[in-house]
C-alpha positions as CSV (number, residue, x, y, z in Angstrom):
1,X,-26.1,-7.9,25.5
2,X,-25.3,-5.8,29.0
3,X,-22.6,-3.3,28.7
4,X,-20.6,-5.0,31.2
5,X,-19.7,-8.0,28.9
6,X,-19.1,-5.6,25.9
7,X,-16.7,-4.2,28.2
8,X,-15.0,-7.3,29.0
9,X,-14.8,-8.2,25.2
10,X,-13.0,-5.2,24.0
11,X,-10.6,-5.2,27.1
12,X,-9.6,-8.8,25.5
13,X,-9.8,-7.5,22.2
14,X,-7.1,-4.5,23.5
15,X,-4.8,-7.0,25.4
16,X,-5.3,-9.8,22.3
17,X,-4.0,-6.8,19.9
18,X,-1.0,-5.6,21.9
19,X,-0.1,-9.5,22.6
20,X,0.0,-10.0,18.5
21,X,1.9,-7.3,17.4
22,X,-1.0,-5.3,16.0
23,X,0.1,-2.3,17.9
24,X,2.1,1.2,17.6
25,X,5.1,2.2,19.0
26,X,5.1,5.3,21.5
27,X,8.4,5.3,23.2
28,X,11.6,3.5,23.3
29,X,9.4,1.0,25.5
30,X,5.7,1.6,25.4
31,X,3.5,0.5,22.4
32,X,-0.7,1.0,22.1
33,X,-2.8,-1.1,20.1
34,X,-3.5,0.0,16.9
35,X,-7.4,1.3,16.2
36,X,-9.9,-1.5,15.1
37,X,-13.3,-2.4,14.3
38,X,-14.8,-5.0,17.1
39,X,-16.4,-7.0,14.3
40,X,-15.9,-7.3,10.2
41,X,-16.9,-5.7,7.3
42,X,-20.0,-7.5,4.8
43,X,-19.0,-8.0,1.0
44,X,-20.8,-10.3,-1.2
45,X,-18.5,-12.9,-2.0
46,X,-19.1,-12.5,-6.4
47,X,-17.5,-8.8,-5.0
48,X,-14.7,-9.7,-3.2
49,X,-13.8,-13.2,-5.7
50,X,-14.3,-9.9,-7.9
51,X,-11.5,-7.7,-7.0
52,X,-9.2,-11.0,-6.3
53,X,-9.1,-11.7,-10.0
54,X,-8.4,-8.0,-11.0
55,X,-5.8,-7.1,-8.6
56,X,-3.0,-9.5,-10.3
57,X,-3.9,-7.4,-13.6
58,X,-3.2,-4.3,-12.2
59,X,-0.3,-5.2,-11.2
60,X,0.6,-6.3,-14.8
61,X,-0.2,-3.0,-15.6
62,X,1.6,-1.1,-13.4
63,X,4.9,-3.7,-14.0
64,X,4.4,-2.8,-17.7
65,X,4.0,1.0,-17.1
66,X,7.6,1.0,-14.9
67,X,9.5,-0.6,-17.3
68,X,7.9,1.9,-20.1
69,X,10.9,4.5,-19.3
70,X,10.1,6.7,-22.4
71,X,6.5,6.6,-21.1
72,X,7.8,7.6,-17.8
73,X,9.5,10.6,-18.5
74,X,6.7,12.1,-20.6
75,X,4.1,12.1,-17.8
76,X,6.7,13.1,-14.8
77,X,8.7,15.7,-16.4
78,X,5.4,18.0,-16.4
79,X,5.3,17.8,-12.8
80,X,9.2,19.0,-11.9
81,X,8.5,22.7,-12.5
82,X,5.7,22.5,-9.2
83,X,7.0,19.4,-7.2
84,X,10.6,19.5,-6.0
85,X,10.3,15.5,-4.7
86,X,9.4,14.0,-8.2
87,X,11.8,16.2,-10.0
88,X,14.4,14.6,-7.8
89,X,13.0,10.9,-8.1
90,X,12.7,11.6,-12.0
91,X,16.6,12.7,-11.9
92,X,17.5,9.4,-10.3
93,X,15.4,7.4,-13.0
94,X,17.4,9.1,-15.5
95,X,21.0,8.1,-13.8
96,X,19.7,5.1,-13.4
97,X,18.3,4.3,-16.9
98,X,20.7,6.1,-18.7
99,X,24.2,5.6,-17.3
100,X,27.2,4.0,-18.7
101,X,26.4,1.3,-16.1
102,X,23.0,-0.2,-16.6
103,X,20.1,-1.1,-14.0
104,X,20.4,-4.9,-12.7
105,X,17.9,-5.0,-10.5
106,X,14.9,-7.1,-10.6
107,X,11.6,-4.7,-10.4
108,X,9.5,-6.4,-6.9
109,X,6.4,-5.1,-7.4
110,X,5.2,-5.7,-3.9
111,X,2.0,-3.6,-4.4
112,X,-1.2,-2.5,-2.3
113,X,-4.1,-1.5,-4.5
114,X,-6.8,0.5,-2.6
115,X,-10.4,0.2,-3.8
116,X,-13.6,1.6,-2.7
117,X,-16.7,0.3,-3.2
118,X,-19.3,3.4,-5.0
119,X,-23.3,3.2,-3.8
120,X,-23.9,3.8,-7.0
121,X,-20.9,2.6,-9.6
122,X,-19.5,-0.4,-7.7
123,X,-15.8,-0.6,-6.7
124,X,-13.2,2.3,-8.1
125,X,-9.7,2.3,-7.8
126,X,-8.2,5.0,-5.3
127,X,-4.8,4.6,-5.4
128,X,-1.7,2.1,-6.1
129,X,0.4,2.0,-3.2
130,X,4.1,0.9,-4.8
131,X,6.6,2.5,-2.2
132,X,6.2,1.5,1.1
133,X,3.7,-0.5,0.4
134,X,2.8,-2.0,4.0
135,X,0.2,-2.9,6.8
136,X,-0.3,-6.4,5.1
137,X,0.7,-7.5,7.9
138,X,-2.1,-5.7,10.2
139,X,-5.1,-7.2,7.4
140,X,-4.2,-10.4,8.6
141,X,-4.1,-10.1,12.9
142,X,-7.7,-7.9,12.3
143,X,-8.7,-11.4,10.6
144,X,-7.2,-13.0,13.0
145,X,-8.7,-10.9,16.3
146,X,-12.5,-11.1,14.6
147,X,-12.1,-14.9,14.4
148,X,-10.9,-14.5,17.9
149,X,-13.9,-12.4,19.1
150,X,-16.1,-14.4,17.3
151,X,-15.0,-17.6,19.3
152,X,-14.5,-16.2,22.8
153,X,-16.7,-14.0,23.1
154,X,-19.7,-15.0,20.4
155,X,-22.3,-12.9,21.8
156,X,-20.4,-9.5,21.8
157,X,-19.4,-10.3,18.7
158,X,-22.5,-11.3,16.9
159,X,-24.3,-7.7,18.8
160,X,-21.7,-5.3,16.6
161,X,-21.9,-7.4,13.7
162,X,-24.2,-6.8,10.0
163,X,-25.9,-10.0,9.9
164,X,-26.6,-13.5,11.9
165,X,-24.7,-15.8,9.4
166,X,-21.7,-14.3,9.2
167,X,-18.3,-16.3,7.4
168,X,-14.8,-14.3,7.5
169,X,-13.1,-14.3,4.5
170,X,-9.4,-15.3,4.8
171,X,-6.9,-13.5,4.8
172,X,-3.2,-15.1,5.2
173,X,-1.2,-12.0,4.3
174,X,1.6,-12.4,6.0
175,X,2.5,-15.8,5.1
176,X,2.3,-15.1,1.2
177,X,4.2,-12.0,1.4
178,X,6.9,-13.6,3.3
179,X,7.1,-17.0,0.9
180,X,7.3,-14.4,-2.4
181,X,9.7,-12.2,-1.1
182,X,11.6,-15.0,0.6
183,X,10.8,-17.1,-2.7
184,X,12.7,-14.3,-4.5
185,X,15.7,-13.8,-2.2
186,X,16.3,-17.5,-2.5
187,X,16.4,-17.3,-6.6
188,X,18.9,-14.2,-6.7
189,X,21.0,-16.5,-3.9
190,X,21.1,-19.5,-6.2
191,X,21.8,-17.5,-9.2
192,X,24.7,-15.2,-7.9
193,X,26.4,-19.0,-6.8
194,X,26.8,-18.0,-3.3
195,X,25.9,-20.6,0.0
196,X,24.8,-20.0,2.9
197,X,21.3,-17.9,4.2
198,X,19.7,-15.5,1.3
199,X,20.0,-11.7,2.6
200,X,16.8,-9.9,2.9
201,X,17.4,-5.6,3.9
202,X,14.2,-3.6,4.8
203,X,15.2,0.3,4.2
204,X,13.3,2.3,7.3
205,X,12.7,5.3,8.6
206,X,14.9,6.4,11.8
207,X,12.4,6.1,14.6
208,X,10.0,4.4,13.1
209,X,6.8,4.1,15.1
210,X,5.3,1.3,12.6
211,X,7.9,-1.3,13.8
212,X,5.7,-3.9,14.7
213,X,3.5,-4.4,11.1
214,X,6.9,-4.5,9.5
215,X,8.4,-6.8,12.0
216,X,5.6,-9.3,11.7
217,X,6.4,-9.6,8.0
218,X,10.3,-9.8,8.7
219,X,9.9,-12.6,11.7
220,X,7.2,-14.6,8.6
221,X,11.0,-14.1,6.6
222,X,12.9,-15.7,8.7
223,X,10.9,-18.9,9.2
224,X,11.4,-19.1,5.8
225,X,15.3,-19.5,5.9
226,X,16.5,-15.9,5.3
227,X,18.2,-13.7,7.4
228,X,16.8,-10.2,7.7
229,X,18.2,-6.6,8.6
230,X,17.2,-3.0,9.2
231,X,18.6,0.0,7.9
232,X,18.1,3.6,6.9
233,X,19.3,5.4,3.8
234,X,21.8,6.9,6.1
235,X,23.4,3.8,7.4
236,X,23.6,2.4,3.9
237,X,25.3,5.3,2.3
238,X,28.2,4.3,4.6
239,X,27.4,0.6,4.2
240,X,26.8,-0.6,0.8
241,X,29.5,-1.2,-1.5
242,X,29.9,-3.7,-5.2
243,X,31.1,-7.1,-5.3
244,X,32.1,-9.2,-8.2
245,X,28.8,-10.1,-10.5
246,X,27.4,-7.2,-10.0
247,X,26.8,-7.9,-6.2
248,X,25.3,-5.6,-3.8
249,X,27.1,-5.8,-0.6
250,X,26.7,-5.0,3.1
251,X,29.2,-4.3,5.6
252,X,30.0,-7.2,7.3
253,X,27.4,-9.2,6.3
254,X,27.9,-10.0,2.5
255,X,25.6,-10.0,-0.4
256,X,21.9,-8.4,-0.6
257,X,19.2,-10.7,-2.3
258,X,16.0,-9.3,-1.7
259,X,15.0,-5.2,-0.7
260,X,12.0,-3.7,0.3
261,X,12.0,0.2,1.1
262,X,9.8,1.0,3.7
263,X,11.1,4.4,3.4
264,X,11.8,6.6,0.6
265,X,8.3,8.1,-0.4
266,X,8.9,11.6,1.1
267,X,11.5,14.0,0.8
268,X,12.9,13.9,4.8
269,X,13.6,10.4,4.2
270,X,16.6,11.4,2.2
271,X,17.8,14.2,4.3
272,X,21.1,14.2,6.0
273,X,22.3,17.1,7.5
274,X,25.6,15.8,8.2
275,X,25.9,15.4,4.3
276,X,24.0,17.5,2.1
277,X,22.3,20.0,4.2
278,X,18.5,19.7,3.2
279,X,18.7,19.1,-0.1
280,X,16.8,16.2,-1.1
281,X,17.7,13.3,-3.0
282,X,21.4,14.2,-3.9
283,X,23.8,12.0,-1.5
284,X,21.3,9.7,-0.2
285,X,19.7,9.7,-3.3
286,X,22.2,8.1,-4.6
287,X,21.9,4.8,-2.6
288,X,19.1,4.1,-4.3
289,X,20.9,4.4,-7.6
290,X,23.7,2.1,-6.0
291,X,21.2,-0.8,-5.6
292,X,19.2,-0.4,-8.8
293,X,22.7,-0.9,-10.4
294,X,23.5,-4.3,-8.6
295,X,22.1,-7.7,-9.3
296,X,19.1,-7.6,-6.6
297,X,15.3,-8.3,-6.3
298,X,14.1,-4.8,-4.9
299,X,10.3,-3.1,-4.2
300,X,10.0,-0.2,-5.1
301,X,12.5,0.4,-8.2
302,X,12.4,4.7,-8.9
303,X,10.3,3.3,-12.0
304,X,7.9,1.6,-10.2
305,X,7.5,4.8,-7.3
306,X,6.7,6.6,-10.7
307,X,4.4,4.2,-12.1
308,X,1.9,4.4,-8.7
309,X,2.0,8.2,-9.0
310,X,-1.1,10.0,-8.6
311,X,0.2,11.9,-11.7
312,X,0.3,8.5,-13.5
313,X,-3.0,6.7,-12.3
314,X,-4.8,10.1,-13.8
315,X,-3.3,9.6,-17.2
316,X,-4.2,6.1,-17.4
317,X,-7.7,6.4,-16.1
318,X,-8.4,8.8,-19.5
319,X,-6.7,6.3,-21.7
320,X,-9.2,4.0,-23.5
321,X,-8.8,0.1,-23.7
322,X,-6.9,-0.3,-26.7
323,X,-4.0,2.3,-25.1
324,X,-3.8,0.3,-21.8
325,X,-2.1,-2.8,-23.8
326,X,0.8,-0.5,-24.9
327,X,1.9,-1.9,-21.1
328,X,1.1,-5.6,-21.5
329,X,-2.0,-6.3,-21.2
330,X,-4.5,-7.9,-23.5
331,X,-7.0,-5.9,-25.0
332,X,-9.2,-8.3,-22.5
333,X,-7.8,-7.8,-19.9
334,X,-7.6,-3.9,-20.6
335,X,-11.1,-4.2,-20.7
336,X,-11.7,-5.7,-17.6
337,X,-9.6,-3.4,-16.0
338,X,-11.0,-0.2,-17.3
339,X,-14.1,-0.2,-15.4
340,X,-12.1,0.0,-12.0
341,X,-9.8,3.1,-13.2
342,X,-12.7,6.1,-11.8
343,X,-12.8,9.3,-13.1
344,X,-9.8,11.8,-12.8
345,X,-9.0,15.2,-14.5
346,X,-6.1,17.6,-14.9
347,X,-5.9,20.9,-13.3
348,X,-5.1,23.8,-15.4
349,X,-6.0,27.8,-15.3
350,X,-9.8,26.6,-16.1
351,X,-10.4,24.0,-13.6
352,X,-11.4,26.6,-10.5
353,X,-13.8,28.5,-13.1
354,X,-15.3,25.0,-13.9
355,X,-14.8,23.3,-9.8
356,X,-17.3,26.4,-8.3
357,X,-20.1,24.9,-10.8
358,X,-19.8,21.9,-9.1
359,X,-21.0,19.8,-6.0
360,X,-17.9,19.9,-3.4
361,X,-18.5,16.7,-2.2
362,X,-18.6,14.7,-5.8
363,X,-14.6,15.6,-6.1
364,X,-11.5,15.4,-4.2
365,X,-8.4,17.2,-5.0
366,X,-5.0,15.6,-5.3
367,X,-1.0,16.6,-5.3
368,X,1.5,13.7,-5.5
369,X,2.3,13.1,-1.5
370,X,2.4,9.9,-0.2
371,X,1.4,8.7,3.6
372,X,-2.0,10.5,4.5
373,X,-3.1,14.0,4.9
374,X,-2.4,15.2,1.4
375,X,-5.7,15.5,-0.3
376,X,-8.1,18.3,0.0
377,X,-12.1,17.9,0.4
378,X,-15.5,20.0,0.1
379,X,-15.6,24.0,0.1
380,X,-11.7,24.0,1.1
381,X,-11.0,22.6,-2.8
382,X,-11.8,26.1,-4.6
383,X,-9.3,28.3,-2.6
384,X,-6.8,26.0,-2.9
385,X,-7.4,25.6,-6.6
386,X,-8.0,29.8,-7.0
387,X,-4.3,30.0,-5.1
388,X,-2.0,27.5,-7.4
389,X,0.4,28.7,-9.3
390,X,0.7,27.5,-12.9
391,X,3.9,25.9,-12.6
392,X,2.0,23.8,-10.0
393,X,-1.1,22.5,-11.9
394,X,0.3,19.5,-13.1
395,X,1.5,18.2,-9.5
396,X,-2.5,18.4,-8.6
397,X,-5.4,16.5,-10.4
398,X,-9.2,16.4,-9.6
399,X,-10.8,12.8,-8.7
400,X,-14.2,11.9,-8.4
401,X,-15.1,11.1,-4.8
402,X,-16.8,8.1,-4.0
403,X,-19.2,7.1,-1.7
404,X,-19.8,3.7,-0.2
405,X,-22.3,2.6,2.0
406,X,-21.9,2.6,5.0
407,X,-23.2,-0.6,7.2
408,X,-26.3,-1.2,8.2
409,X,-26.6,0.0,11.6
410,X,-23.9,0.8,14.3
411,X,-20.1,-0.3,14.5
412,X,-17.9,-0.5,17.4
413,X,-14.5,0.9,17.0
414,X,-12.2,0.7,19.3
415,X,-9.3,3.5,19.6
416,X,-6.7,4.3,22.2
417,X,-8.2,1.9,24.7
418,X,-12.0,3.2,24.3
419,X,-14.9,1.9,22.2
420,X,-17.0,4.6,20.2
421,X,-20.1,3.1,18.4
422,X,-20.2,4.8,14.6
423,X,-23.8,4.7,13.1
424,X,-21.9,5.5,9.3
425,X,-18.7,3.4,9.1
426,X,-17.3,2.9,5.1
427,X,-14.3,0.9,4.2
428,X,-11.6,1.2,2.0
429,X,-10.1,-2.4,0.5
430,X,-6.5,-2.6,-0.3
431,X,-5.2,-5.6,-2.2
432,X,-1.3,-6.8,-2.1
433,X,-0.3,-8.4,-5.3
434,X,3.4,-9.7,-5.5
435,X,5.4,-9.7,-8.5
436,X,9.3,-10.9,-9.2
437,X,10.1,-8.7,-13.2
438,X,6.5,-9.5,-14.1
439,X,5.8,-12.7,-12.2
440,X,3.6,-13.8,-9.9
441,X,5.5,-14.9,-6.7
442,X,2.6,-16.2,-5.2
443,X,0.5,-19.1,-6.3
444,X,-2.7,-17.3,-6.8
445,X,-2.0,-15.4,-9.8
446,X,0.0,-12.7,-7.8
447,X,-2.9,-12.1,-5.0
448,X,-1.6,-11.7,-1.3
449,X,-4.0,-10.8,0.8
450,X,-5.6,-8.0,1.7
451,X,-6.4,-4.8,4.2
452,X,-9.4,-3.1,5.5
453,X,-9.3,0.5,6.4
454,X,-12.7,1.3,7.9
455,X,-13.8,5.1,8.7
456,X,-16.6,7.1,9.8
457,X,-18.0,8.9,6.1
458,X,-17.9,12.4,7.4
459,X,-13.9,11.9,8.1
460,X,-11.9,12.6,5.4
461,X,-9.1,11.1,6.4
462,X,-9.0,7.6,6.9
463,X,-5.1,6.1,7.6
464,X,-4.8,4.6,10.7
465,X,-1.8,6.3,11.5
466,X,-2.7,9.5,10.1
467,X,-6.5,10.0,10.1
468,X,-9.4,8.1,12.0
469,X,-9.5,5.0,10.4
470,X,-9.3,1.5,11.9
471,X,-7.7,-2.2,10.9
472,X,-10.9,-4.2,10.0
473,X,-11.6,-7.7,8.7
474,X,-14.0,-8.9,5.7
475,X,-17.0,-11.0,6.3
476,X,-19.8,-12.9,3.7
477,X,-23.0,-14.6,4.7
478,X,-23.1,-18.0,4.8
479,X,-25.0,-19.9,1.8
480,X,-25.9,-23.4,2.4
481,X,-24.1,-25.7,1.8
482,X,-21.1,-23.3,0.7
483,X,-18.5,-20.9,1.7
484,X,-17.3,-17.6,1.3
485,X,-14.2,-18.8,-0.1
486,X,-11.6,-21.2,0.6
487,X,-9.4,-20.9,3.9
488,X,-6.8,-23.0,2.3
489,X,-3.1,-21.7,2.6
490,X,-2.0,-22.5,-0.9
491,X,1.7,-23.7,-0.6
């Protein structure tokens, strides 16, 4: 394959991206396409059928875990003393769970569990992702653009791609997302004995420069029959107010069904200097108390922001099989979730002693932060362990690192308009499960689709905002006579 046709294919592959949505925003009117791998990632398809079937119990889990308030409160209140933000959030839970008027909400769990698949163990979970919880959207158009590539322009695509027989695995993302949440913004319509168009409200960030992901999922929505708004925490504190049956009500617009926060994880997101000055968390806060107390399907409750917490996956990655079914789960099910849970351990006034005995690169160590860029890697772990204080220990744990392999032989990844070949490219696989007070809102057992983050091994970082990682698609090899798995849209 000349260089001159690969050239021609990623040019398409730029203008396909930008023409799709799977793009960026720069400026008030300029956009680039987001970074992405010019053909798909390999996964046997027992692995991937694999983490399909676990993903739904996971999110059982973490359902059962938010609505475990006493459970909460013991594993968060040891972090307040070294993390300002989850002292806040943990404040808010208590208004909320213990006020003279009660929570109405009904928990969405609209969830994103990250895996990575170990050389040597298999696939580990990394993290849940239960606030702001997005980019489903993006796992489907890098689906989409490899099917693309793979049709116009078969020879590129087969000369960057792991084997000769290669079958995408579908990926329809958008479409369930949009039927669940819309499915559930219909139900607290009918129930609250209103007419007229169900209300969906995505919270955002001012100046968002992810727009086009989350307007992907909002435009999927609307075909559905609901009417969809933006709005920060700002414009709703002088927006929302109650209506009769515990109705959460917009300005001019009526009553809320259905809320997803797409903001919220990070302490700016509740500043307003106009109100509070820069404390967090105490007048915009209190939005977020003002909709938990109102008759409304929301993702992410406080509970459920808790329940992802890096604080929370470590404690119940030590818990044994028989403990995981205090949240719900069967002691089967417990037991196939454990093997995905990894390895994760407190830090305490012992744990730099104990790190400089060990390999660098077998850990990584954690605080709480959402978003990219928070975790520390290899020889810069042991300072920053040596410097904590010990009010901060419990806002940090230690998790073993894995390491996937990486493909067979050289990918092409294409970034800010230029292709780079990458001779060690890894993936990380996120799985969206959807979930209305413990149901599934989809029709395969909660599943949703899925997102590929792929990465050279030596980066540590591997958002696609925030690091060097790239949208990417997953692919099986064809068996005769069979296929990967079923490209039906279940409706």
């Amino acid at each position: 394959m000349n260089n001159t046709q690969i050239n021609y294919a990623v040019q398409d592959a730029i203008e396909w991206s930008l023409m799709h949505g799977m793009a960026v925003k720069t400026a008030k009117d300029s956009a680039r396409h987001c970074a992405f791998s010019f053909a798909p990632t390999l996964i046997g398809r027992e692995r991937f059928e694999l983490l399909k079937s676990i993903v739904p119990l996971m999110g059982k889990l973490i359902h059962g875990v938010s609505e475990d308030h006493g459970f909460l409160m013991d594993a968060i209140e040891p972090l307040c003393s070294g993390d300002v933000f989850f002292a806040s959030l943990l404040e808010l839970h208590q208004n909320i769970h213990s006020s003279t008027k009660p929570a109405r909400r009904l928990p969405m769990l609209l969830m994103r569990t990250d895996f990575m698949d170990d050389a040597e163990s298999g696939p580990k979970l990394i993290e849940f992702n239960g606030i702001a919880a997005g980019m489903g959207p993006f796992g489907q158009r890098a689906h989409e653009l490899h099917h693309y590539l793979q049709y116009q322009w078969p020879a590129a695509f087969q000369s960057w791609s792991e084997a000769d027989d290669l079958q995408l695995i579908p990926n329809h993302g958008i479409e369930h997302l949009a039927r669940g949440i819309a499915g559930a913004a219909t139900m607290v319509r009918s129930q609250s004995g209103e007419q007229g168009q169900p209300l969906f409200l995505m919270v955002v960030q001012p100046d968002e420069s992810n727009v086009y992901d989350q307007h992907l999922l909002e435009e999927a929505i609307q075909r559905e029959g609901v009417k969809t708004i933006r709005r920060t925490f700002r414009q709703l504190y002088d927006q929302l107010t109650s209506g009769e049956n515990s109705r959460l009500l917009l300005e001019g617009l009526g009553g809320i069904d259905a809320i997803y926060l797409r903001a919220g994880y990070q302490h700016c997101d509740y500043v307003a200097h106009d109100l509070d000055g820069v404390r967090c968390c105490s007048e915009l806060g209190r939005v977020r108390i003002l909709i938990e107390q109102h008759r409304v399907a929301v993702n992410a409750t406080i509970s459920q922001q808790l329940a992802t917490s890096k604080r929370v996956q470590m404690l119940l990655c030590d818990m044994n099989e028989e403990q995981l079914t205090r949240f719900g789960l069967t002691l089967a099910e417990a037991q196939r979730v454990k093997p995905f849970l990894g390895e994760m351990r407190p830090v305490d006034d012992q744990s730099a002693h104990w790190f400089a005995g060990q390999k660098t690169n077998d850990w990584v160590l954690k605080n709480q932060g959402e978003g990219g860029g928070h975790c520390v890697f290899d020889h810069h772990i042991l300072p920053r362990l040596s410097s904590l204080r010990s009010e901060e220990y419990s806002a940090w744990s230690l998790m073993r690192r894995l390491h996937p392999r990486h493909r067979s032989h050289e990918a092409l990844v294409v970034r800010n308009g230029e292709a780079q070949p990458v001779d060690n490219l890894i993936s990380e696989i996120g799985m969206f499960t959807l979930h209305l007070d413990g149901h599934s809102l989809t029709s395969d057992m909660g599943y949703a689709g899925y997102l590929v983050r792929s990465k050279p091994a030596t980066a540590s970082e591997g958002g696609v905002h925030s690091g060097q990682g790239a949208v990417d698609s997953l692919a099986c090899t064809r068996t005769p006579g069979n296929s990967c798995v079923s490209d039906a849209l279940v409706r």
